[in-house]
N, C-alpha and C positions, 0 to 999 in steps of 0.2 A: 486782692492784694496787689499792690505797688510795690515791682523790683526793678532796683538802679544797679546800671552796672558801671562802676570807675575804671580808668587809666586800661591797661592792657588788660583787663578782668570783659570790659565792654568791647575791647580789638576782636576777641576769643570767643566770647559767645555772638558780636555780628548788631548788636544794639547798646542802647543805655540803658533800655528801662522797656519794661514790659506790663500790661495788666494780668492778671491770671485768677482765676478760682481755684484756693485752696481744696486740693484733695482732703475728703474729710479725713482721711487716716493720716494725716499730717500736722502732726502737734509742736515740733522744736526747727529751730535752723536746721538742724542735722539732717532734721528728715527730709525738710524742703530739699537742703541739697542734695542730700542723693535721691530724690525725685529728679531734680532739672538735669543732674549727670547725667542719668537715662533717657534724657530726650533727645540729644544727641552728641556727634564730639566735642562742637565748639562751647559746650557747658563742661564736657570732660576735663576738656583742656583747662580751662579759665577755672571751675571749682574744686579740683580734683584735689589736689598738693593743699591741704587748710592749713599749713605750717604758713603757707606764706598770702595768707588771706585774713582781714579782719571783715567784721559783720555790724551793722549795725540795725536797730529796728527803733524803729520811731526817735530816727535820730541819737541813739542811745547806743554807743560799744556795751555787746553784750558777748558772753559765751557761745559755743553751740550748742549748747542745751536747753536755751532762753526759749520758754513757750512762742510760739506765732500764731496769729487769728487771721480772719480773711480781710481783718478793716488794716491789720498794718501796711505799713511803707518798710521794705528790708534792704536793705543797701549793700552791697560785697564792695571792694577795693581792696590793694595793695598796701601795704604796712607804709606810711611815709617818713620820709627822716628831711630835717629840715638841712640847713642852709646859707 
């Protein structure tokens, strides 16, 4: 799996994007993320608060309960307002 990290979401966790092998007990966004919470703070910090996080998977705004596979691309960022 392919994760992009945007704007202050990638300050916080310390990259933009990561490869990773889906833990097989990991079926939705939700789960993903509180998997990467637990790996250390700088995921805590940047995924913790989902009020102020959108998700996207295969380029697609989805809920947190939108199934994930190990082929997706899953993208975090900040909500953007235009300008």
């Amino acid at each position: 799996m392919k994760i992009l990290y945007f704007a202050w979401v990638r300050e916080r966790v310390g990259k933009d994007s990561e490869d990773i092998d889906l833990p097989e007990n990991i079926t939705t966004v939700s789960g993903l993320m509180d998997w990467l919470i637990n790996k250390d703070e700088g995921y805590k910090a940047a995924l913790d608060n989902r009020k102020n996080l959108k998700v996207a998977v295969n380029q697609t705004l989805v809920n947190w309960e939108h199934p994930v596979k190990d082929e997706d691309e899953v993208a975090f960022f900040p909500p953007m307002t235009g300008g």
